[in-house]
N, C-alpha and C positions, 0 to 999 in steps of 0.2 A: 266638753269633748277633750281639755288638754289633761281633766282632772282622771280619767277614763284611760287616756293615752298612757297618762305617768303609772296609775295602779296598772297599767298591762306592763309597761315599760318596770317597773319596781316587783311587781311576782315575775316575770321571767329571768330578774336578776337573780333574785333566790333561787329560784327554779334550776337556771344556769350555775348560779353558787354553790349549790346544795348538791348539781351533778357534776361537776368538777372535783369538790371532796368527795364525792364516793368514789368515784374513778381512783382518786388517789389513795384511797383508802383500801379500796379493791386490791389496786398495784403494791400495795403495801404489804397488804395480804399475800397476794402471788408471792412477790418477793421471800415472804417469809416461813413459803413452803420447802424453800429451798436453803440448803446447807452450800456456801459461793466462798469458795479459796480461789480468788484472783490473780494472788502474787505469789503464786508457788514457784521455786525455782530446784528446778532438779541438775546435779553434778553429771557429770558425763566421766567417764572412764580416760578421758584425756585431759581431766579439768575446766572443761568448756562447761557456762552454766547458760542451761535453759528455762524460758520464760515457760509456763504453762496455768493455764486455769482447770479448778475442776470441781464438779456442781454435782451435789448427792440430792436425795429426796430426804427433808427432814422425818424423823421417826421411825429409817429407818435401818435397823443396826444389822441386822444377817448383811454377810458380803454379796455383791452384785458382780456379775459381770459389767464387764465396763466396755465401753464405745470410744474409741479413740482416734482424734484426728490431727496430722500434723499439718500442720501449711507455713508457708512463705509470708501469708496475707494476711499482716495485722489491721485485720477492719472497726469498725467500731465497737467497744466492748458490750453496747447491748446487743449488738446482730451475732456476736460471737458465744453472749452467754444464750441467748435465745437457742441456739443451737443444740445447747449444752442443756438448756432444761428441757429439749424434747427429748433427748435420752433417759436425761433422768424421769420423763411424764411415762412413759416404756420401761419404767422399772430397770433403768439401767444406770451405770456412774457415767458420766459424762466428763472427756477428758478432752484439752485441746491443749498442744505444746505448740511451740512456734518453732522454727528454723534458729540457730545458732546466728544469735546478733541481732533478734530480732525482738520488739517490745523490751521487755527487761533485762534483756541478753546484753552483758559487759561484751562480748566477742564480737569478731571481726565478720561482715555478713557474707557468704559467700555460696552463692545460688548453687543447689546441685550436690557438692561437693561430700558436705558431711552426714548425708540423709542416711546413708547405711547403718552405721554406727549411732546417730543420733539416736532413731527410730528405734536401735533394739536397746540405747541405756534408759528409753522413758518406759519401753515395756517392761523391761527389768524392773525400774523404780516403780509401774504401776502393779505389777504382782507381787511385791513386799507389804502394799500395803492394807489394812485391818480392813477394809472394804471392797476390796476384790475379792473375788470368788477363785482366782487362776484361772479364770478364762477370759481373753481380752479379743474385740473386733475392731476394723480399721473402717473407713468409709472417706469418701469424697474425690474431687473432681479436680482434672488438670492436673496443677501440681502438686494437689492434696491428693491425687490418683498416682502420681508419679511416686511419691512417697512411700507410699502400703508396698507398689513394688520393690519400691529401697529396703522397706523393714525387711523382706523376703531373701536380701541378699545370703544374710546368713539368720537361719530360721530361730527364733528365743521360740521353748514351747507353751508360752504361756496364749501366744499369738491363733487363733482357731481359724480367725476367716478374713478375706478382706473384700469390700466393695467399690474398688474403684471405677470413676465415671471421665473417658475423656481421657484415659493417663497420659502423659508425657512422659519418650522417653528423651533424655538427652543427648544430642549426638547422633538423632536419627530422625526422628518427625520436627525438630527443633533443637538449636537456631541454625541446623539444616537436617535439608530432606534428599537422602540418598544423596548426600555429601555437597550439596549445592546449597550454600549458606543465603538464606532469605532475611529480608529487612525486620518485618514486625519485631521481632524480639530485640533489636536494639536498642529501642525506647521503651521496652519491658525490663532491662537492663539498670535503667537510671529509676522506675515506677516501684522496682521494689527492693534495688541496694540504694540509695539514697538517705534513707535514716532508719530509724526504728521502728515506723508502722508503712504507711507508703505515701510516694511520693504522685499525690491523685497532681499536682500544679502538672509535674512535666510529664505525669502520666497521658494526661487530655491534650496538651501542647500539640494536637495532629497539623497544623502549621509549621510547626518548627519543624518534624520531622520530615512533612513532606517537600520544604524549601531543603532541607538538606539534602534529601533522596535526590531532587529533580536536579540540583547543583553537581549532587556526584556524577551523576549520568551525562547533564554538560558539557562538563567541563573533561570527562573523560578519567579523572584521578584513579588509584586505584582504590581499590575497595577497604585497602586499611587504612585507609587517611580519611575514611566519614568520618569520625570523630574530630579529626582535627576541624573539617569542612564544617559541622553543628560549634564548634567552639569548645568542647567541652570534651574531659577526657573519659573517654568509657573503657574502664580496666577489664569488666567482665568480656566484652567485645573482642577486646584484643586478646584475652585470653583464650577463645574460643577460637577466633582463628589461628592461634598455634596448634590446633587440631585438626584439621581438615581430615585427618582419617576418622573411621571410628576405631580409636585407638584403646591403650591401654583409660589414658585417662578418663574418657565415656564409660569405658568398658566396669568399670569399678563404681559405679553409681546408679547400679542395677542388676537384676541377674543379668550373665549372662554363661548363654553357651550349658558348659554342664551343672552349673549353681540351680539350674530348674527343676535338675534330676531331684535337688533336697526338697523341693516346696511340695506339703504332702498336706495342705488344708481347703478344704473347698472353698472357690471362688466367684463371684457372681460379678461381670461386667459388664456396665451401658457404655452405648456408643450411637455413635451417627454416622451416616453415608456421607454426610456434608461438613462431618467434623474435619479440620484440618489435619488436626493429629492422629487420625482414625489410624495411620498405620504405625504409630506410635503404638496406640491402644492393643492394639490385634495383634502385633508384633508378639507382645507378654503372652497373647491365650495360644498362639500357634507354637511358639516356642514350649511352652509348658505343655501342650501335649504332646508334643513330636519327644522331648525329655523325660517326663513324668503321665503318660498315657492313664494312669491309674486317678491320678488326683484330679475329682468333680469341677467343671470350666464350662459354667454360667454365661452365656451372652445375652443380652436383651439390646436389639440395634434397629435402628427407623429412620428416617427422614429428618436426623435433628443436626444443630448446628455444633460448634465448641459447647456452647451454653446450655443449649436446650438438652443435649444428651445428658446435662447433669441436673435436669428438671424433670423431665419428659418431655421435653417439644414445646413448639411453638406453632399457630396458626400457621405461620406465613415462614417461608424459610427460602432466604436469598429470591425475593417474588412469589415465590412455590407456593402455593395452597396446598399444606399436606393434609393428606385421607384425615377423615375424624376421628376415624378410629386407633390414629398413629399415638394422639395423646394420653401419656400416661402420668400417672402419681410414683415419680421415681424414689420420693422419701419413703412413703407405705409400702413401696415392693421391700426395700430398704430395712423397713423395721421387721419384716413380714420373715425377710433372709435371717436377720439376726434372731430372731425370734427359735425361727425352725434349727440354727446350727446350735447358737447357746444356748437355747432354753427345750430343746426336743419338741418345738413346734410343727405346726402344719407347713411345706412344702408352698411356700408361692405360685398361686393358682397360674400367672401370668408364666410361669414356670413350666411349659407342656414336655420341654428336651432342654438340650443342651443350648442351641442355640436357636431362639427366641425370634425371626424377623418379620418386620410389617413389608408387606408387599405395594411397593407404591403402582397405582393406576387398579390395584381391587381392593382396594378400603377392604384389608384382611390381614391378622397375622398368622402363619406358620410356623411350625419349627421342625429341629433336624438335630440326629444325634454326633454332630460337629458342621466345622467351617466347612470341610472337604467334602461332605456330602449332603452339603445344600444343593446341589447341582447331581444331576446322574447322566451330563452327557455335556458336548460342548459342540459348537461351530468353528472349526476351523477355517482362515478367511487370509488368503492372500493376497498382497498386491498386486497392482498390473501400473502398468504404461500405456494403456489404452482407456481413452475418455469413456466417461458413461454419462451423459449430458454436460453438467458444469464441473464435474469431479474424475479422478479417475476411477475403477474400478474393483471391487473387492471380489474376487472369486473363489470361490471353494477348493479348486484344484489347483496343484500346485504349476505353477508354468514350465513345458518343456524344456523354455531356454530362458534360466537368466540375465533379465535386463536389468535396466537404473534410470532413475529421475535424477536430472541433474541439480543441485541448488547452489545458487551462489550467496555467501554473506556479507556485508560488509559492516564490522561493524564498530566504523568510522562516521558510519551514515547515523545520529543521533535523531531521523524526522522518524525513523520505524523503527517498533516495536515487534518482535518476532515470537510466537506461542502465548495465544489467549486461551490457557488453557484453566483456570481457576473457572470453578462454575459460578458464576455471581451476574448475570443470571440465570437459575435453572432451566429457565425455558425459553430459548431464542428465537427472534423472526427470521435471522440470520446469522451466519458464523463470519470470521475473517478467512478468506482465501487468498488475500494478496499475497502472501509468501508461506510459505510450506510446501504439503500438499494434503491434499482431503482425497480420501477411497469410500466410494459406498457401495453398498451389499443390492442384492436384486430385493422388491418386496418379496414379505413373507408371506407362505402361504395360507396361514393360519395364525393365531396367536401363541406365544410363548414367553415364558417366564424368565430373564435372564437373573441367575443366581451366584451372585459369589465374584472375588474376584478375576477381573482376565489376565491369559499369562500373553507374552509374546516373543517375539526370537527377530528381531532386527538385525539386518546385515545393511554394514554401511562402511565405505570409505573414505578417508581425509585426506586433505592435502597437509593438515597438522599433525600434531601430536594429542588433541582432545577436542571436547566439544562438551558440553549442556544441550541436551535435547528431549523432549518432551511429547508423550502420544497422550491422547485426548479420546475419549468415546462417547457418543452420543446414539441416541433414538432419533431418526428421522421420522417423526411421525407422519402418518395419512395424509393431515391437513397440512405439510411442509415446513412444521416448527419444530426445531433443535431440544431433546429433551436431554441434559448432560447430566451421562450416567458414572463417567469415571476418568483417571487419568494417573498418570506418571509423568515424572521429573524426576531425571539422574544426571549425574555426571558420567563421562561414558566411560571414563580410567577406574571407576569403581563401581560398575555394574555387576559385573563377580565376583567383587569380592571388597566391602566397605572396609574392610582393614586396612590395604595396600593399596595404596596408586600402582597402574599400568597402565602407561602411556601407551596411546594406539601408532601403530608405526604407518607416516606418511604415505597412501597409493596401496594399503595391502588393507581386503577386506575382512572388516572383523565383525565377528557373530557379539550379538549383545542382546542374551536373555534376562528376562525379568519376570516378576510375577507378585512382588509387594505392590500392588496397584490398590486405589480403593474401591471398598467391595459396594453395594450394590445389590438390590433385588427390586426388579421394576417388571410392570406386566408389558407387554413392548402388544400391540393391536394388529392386526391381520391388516396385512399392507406397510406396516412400516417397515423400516430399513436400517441397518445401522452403518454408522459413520467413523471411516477413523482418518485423524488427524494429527501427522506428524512432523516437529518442528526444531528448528533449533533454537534453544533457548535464549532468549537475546531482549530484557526488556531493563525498567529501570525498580524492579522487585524486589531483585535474587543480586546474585554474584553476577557477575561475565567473564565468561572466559575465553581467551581470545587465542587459545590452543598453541600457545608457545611451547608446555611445556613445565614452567616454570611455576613457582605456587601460584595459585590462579589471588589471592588476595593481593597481589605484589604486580602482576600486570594494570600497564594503562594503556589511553588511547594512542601511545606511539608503537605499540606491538599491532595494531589493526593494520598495520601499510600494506600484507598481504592478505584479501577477502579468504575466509573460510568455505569450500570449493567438497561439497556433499553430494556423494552416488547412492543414492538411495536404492539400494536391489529388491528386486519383484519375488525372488523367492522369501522374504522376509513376510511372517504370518502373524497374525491374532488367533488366540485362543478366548471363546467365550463362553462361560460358565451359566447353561441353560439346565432349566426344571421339563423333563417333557412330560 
């Protein structure tokens, strides 16, 4: 038996031996289909020298158009050439630069800043070379989405298309939204200026951060002294909040405004309802058509997170069981796009119009030939002062006579939190009611499609000179559980206008329209209701600002001694964006 054991035991060594060098001999192979310039360093037009890699298909010599990506995130160099030989497997050159100071980059790192310019010296350097064809595409997500919008600032023509998933802009979806500066990106701050590839130790540190966060809130300090309060000094941090507007410096690290009018290349963009930065992302397609009307503006958007929009989805999303048929192959639409722009290919089937959306509650996608007429009608829905069981109530008509809910803030009080407004979980047994106020709508009387983003027109008066305040939307469905369909968060001195602070003047009421909200398309069930919930901004997330007046980074807990003191007026409405 042991002689039996050892011959089983001694052939599956071989066996095992013998598949091990093939494996490596295989990879050896792979490898050696491929032509891999690792350490290429490209000169920039200011002397700044950038790292890049770039992966051809050996054997073969006619030029390629090339695929090109730029990022912040130096990940491991087999995930990053893996990338780079799927282009090249697609008959394409496969190109990845880093960000200035980043992997082989002598320069100094600095998030955001140099992408415009970056972006058009590598396209420049990739159409000099013997294997480009002069046609170059863009692709990828977040800040690799943020980027392609950067190359766009001022157009190189060598550039044909780009696919960004998730984009970031800066200064506006991050690291604030509608001028209210939010935590996470702080410790995204030290995760990719820290060294030359990233820093995963204080990237994962969610301890450190959150003993800091819960410290600041404490103790009351103000919002520029976290850094001091973690121990450590965060320069990009500080530099960001010397911008509280969206000012010139944002403004110059993306199109903006009339730079959209030049962008004349067709575009194809994923997104999600649950992405964070969705109105970062959207921001670039609405803008580019209200500018450039003519230039083709691709959406494909569903049910997905930050991540999943630059996958195609995930099962499960914030608890959510999204439709099956929400998941998609976002590389293969991906390759399918570049295919049809640089190579005169077929038109991506997933591709019905312009804009692409799955219908969450009928496992179905749709589409529409734009954002604006995803919808062809809306529900207008205003407040009231009169209870409709535990809420008060949303009425279609406008009220005779303008009233107000009163609210009082204090916030000195550190036991409560005020606007739970982030959907995490999508699908509630319950909402917070203890401070705000919640309005619902009568049931419907049939079913209806809600499409698109909602707009709204809030009138409200201070006893200060500002406020942070936040509206929430949700689906009350049938069986009385919270489906959360959308939201806003602004600061209320920059609702009309993100460039310039205007302070609201004490006792006089001020109209404050919106309609960057996130978009949404949900089938809402005969009998449900919807819900809107409006709040002042008040947790240990975002900023606080305690309506002094004064820059809201720079207040502390000694400016709370007078409560924040909110009339909330009934002629104040929702707009909401239905398919009938």
């Amino acid at each position: 038996m042991k002689l039996i054991l050892k011959l089983v035991f001694f052939t599956f060594s071989i066996i095992n031996t013998y598949a091990q060098q093939t494996s490596v001999t295989r990879s050896k192979d792979l490898e050696s289909a491929y032509d891999i310039q690792d350490s290429v360093m490209i000169k920039t037009r200011d002397g700044a020298l950038l790292s890049a890699m770039v992966v051809r298909k050996k054997g073969v010599s006619a030029p390629q158009p090339v695929i090109y990506q730029h990022t912040i995130y130096v990940r491991e160099k087999g995930r990053d050439l893996a990338s780079l030989k799927t282009a090249a497997d697609h008959n394409y050159v496969g190109v990845m630069a880093y960000s200035r100071g980043k992997r082989f980059s002598p320069d100094t790192i600095s998030p955001y800043e140099n992408e415009t310019t970056d972006t058009y010296d590598v396209i420049d350097w990739i159409s000099k070379q013997k294997w480009c064809n002069g046609s170059v595409g863009m692709y990828g997500g977040s800040y690799n989405g943020f980027t392609q919008w950067a190359a766009c600032k001022k157009m190189h023509p060598a550039l044909k298309t780009i696919v960004p998933s998730a984009a970031s802009r800066p200064g506006m979806g991050l690291p604030m939204e509608n001028n209210v500066f939010i935590n996470p990106n702080y410790e995204w701050a030290f995760y990719v200026g820290n060294n030359k590839y990233l820093d995963t130790v204080a990237g994962n540190d969610r301890q450190r951060f959150r003993r800091m966060t819960f410290r600041w809130w404490e103790t009351g300090a103000a919002y520029r002294k976290m850094d001091s309060i973690d121990g450590v000094p965060n320069k990009f941090f500080q530099k960001w909040l010397a911008h509280p507007s969206f000012d010139a410096y944002w403004q110059k690290m993306a199109p903006y405004g009339k730079d959209f009018a030049q962008i004349n290349i067709p575009v194809l963009i994923f997104d999600g309802y649950y992405n964070d930065s969705q109105n970062s992302s959207l921001y670039f397609a609405r803008e580019l058509q209200k500018y450039n009307p003519k230039t083709p503006v691709y959406v494909v958007i569903g049910p997905y997170g930050h991540f999943g929009s630059q996958t195609g989805g995930e099962t499960i999303v914030n608890d959510y069981k999204v439709d099956s048929t929400a998941i998609i192959n976002v590389r293969k639409i991906t390759y399918e796009w570049f295919d049809y722009i640089l190579k005169n290919g077929t038109k991506p089937q997933m591709l019905k119009d312009k804009i692409n959306y799955e219908v969450m509650g009928a496992n179905e996608w749709r589409s529409a030939p734009s954002l604006d007429k995803m919808a062809n009608g809306f529900i207008k829905l205003y407040l009231t002062d009169h209870k409709s069981g535990d809420f008060y109530a949303l009425e279609d008509r406008k009220p005779a006579q303008s009233k107000y809910l009163y609210q009082e803030v204090d916030f000195a009080d550190r036991n409560t939190q005020n606007n739970d407004y982030y959907p995490s979980p999508v699908i509630r047994k319950e909402i917070e009611t203890s401070n705000g106020f919640t309005f619902i709508s009568a049931p419907f009387k049939e079913s209806m499609l809600v499409n698109g983003s909602f707009l709204a027109e809030i009138k409200a008066s201070i006893n200060k000179k500002d406020m942070d305040f936040g509206v929430t939307l949700y689906e009350v469905m049938p069986n009385g559980e919270y489906f959360h369909l959308s939201y806003f968060i602004a600061r209320a001195s920059y609702v009309k206008d993100s460039t310039k602070r205007n302070l609201l003047k004490p006792g006089q009421i001020e109209i404050m329209p919106f309609s960057n909200t996130h978009l949404v398309s949900k089938q809402l069930s005969k009998g449900s209701r919807l819900l809107v919930s409006i709040n002042v901004n008040k947790n240990s997330y975002a900023q606080l600002n305690y309506g002094t007046g004064k820059e809201v980074s720079d207040e502390t807990i000694k400016d709370a001694k007078e409560p924040l003191k909110v009339k909330w007026y009934t002629d104040s409405f929702i707009q909401v964006p239905i398919w009938k």
